[in-house]
C-alpha positions in Angstrom: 111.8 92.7 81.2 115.5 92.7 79.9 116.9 89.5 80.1 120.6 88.2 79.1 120.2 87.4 75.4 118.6 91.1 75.0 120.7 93.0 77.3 124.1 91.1 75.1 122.7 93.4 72.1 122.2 96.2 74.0 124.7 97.0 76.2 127.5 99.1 74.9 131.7 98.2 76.0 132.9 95.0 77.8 130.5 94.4 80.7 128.6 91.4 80.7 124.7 91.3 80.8 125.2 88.2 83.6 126.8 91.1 85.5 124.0 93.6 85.3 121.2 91.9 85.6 119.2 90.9 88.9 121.6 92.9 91.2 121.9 95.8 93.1 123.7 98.9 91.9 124.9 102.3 93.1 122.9 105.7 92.5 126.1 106.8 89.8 125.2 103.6 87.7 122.2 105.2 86.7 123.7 107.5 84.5 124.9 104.4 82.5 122.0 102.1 82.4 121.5 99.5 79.8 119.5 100.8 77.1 115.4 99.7 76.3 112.4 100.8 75.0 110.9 101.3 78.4 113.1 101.8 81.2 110.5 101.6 84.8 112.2 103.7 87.4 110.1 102.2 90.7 110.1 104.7 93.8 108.8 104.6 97.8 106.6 107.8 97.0 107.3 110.3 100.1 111.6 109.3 99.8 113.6 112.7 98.1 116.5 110.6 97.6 114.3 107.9 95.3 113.1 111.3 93.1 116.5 112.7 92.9 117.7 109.4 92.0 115.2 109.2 89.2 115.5 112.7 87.8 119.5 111.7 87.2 118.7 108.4 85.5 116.0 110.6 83.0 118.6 113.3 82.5 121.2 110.4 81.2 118.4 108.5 79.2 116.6 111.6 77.5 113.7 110.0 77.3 111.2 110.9 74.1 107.9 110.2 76.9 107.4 110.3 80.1 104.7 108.2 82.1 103.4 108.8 85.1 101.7 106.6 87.6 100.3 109.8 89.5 98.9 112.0 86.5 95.3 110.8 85.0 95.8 110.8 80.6 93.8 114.3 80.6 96.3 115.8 83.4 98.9 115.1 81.4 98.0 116.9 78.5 97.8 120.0 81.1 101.8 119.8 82.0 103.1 123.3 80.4 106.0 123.7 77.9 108.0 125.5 80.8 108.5 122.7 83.6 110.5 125.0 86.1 108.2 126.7 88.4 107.4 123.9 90.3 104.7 125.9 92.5 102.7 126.7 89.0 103.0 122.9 87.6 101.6 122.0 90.9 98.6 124.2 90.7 98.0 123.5 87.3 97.9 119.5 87.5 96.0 119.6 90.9 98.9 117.5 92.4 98.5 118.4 95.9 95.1 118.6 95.6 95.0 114.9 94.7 97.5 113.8 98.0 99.8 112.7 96.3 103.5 113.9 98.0 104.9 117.2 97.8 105.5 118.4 93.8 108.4 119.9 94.4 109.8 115.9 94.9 109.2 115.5 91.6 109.4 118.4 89.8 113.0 118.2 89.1 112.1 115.0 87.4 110.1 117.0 84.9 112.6 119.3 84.5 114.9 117.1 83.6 113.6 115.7 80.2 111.9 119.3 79.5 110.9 118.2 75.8 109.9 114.7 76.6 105.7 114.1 75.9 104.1 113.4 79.5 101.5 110.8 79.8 99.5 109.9 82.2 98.3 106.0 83.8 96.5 107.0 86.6 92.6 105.5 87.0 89.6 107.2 87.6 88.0 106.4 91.1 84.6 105.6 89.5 86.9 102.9 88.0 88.9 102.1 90.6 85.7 101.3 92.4 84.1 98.8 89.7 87.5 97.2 89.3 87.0 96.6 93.3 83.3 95.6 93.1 83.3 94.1 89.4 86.8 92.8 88.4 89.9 94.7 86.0 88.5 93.0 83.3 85.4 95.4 83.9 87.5 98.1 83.3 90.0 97.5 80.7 90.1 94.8 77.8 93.5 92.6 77.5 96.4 92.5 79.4 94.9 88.5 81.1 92.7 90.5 83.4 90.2 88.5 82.0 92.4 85.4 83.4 92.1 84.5 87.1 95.2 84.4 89.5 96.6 81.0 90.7 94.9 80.3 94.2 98.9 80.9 95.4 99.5 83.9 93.8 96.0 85.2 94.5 96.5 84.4 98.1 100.6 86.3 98.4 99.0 89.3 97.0 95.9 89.2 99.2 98.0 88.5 102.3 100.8 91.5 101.0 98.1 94.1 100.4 96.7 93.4 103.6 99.8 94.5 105.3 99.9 97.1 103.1 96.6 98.6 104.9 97.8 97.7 108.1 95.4 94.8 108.5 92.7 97.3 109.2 90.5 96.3 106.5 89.1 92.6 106.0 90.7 90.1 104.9 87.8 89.1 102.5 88.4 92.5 101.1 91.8 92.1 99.5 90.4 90.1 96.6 88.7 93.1 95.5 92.2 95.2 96.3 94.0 93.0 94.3 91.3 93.8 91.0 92.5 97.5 91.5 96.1 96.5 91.9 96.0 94.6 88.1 93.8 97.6 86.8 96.7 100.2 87.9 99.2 97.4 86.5 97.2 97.3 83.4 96.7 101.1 82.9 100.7 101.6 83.2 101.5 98.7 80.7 99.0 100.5 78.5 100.4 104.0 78.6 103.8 102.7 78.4 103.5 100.5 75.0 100.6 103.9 73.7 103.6 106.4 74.6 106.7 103.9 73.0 104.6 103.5 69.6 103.4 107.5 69.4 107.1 108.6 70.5 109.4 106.2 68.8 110.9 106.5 72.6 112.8 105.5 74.6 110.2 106.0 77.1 110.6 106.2 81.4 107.6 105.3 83.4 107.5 106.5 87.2 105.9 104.8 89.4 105.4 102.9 92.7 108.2 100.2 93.3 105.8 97.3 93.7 104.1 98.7 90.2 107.7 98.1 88.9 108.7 94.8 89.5 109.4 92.1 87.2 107.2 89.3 88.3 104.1 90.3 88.6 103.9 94.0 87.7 104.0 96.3 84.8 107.0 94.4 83.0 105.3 90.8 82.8 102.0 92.9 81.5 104.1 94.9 78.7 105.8 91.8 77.7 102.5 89.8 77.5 100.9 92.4 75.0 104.6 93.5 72.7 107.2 90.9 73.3 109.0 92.8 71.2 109.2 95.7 73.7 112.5 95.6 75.9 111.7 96.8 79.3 114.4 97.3 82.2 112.9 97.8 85.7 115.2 99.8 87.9 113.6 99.3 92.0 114.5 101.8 95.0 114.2 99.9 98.3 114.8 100.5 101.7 116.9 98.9 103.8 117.1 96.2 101.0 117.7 92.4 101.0 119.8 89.9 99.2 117.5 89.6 96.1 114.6 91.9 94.7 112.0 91.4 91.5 114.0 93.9 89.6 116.5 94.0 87.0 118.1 96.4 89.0 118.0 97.6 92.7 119.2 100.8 94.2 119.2 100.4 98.3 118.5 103.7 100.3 117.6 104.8 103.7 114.1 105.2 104.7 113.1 108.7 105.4 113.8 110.4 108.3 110.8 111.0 111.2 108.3 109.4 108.7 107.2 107.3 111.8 104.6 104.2 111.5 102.0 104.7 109.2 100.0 101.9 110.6 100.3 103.2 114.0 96.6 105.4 113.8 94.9 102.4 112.3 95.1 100.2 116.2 96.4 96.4 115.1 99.2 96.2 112.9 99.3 92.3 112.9 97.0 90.1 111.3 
């Protein structure tokens, strides 16, 4: 993650790093964003405004990679040299096919760094699973994996991914959640430092907001394995709040007629 002393050296013309960092900002600031080797653009997946807000911050950066939380590594290597035809990329990468939200979302994304290298940090399922069953560390060398949680840290993330699933699972199950969670954490960090050091970057990751924040997500991972590597995570939110575990914020509305995703699952309270 950026922090004052690095974002000093970095930022071009008279504005202070105390001023950029840890606070919200406007969708027209990211086509000025303080340079680094790794800029995280986090999203809420199913929000158009969040995509179109990310495709402007890639046009400004012109990134040399791209990484992508939703394509697996061999995916990646399938995305074609013409990135327009949104209905063919689509097709070709098995994006729908895979339930992930509409290409055409982030197609324009693509687009907009046409001759940046893609690469993909999704996981396998067969790996997912013995992450869940097994532990990260069973999956991927490095990154602490190998390290167990504090009990309170262990317990936040058990208690926030429960939510997440609408407290329809067990409780007792999260621990095994939270193994995927580092894995997918881990994976990103991995493809982001592979695709800085092939590229020369800079290099933009996409990816889940919570994937992107600075405390206990991709960022603290990156900076554990290459302190060297300066990372700026850029969160979308919605509805927002005074503080969020991001460099920098952007606060948007939610999306329109989504409705309650918990409401097919019966209890939504734990």
């Amino acid at each position: 993650m950026i922090r004052a002393a690095v974002l000093c050296a970095l930022i071009a013309g008279p504005v202070a790093a105390r001023d950029i960092v840890g606070r919200e900002i406007l969708a027209s600031d990211l086509e000025s964003l303080p340079q680094a080797d790794v800029t995280l653009l986090g999203e809420v997946h199913d929000n158009p405004v969040h995509h179109a807000n990310q495709a402007r911050a890639v046009a400004a950066i012109k990134p040399a990679a791209l990484v992508f939380e939703m394509l697996l590594p061999e995916q990646a290597r399938l995305v074609p040299a013409d990135r327009s035809d949104a209905a063919a990329m689509d097709k070709v990468l098995g994006w729908t096919a895979r339930g992930w939200p509409d290409f055409a979302l982030y197609q324009p994304i693509f687009a907009a760094a046409p001759r940046a290298r893609i690469y993909g940090a999704d996981v396998p399922v067969a790996d997912v699973r013995r992450a869940a069953s097994n532990g990260a560390a069973a999956v991927l060398d490095g990154y602490g994996l190998a390290d167990a949680l504090p009990a309170e840290e262990q317990d936040a993330r058990e208690t926030d991914l429960w939510a997440a699933h609408c407290f329809a699972m067990p409780k007792e199950a999260m621990a095994g959640m939270v193994q995927v969670q580092r894995l997918r954490d881990a994976s990103l960090a991995r493809a982001a430092i592979r695709a800085l050091r092939e590229t020369g970057g800079p290099v933009v990751m996409i990816a889940g907001a919570e994937h992107v924040r600075d405390d206990i997500g991709v960022p603290a991972l990156i900076e554990r394995a290459d302190p060297a590597v300066t990372v700026l995570s850029v969160g979308q939110v919605e509805g927002g709040g005074a503080t969020q575990p991001f460099d920098l914020w952007i606060v948007t509305e939610g999306v329109k007629g989504r409705g309650d995703p918990c409401e097919g699952f019966g209890s939504t309270t734990g």
